[in-house]
C-alpha positions in Angstrom: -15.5 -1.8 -18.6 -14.7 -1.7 -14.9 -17.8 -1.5 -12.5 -16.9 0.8 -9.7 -17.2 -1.5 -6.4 -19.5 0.6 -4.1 -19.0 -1.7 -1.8 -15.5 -1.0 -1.1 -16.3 2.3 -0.1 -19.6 1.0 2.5 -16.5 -1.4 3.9 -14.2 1.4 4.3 -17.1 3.0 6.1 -18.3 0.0 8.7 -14.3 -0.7 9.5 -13.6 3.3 10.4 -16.4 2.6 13.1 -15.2 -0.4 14.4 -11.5 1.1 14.4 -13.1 3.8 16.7 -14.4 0.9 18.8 -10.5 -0.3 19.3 -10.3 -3.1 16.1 -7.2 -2.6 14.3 -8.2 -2.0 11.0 -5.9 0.7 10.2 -4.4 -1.3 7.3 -7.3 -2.4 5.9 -8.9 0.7 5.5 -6.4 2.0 3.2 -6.5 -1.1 0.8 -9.9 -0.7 0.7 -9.7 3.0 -0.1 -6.8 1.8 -2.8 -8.9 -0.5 -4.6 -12.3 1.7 -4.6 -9.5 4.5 -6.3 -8.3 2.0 -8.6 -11.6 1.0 -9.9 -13.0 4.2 -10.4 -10.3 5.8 -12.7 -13.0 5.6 -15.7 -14.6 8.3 -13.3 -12.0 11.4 -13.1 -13.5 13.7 -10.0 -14.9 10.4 -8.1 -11.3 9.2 -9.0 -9.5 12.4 -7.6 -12.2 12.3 -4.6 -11.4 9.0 -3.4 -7.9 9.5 -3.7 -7.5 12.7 -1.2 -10.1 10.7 0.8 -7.7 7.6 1.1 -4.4 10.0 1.5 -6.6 12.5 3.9 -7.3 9.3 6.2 -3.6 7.7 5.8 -1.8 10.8 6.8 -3.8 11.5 10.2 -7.1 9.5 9.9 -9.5 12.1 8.7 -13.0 11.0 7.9 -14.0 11.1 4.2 -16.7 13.6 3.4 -19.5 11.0 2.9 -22.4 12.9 1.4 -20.1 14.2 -0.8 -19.0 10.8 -2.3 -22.5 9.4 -2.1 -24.1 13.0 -4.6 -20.8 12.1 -7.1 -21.7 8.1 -7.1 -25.4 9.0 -7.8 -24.4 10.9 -10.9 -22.8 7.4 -12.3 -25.2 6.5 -15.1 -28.0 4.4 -13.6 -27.2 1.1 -15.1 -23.9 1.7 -13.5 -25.2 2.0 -9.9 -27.4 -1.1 -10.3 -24.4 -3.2 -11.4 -22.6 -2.0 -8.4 -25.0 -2.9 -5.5 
């Protein structure tokens, strides 16, 4: 069973700020967004969430709705969320 990697998506968060701050992490950003989508297929909505997150930011850089991500990852089960920190 794949474990969703959380911490793809608190990368994805730290590299948008320092991309505001000038680093060009552009690039980056999307991978990280691909391989957060790729590991959560098991999970359909986070899944589809994390997708139009990753093409919402690729197509014109739009922040992902955070809080949003965070209520469907604290739905995982809870032995899921502890494996993923």
């Amino acid at each position: 069973m794949k474990v969703l990697s959380i911490a793809l998506l608190a990368a994805v968060c730290v590299l948008m700020s320092e991309r505001r701050q000038g680093y060009p992490y552009r690039l980056r950003i999307i991978g990280h967004f691909h391989e957060a989508e790729d590991e959560s297929q098991e999970w359909p909505e986070l899944h589809a969430a994390i997708r139009e997150a990753r093409k919402a930011y690729q197509a014109g850089g739009a922040t992902p709705n955070w809080e949003g991500l965070d209520v469907m990852i604290g739905e995982l089960p809870g032995q899921l969320r502890q494996n993923t920190v």
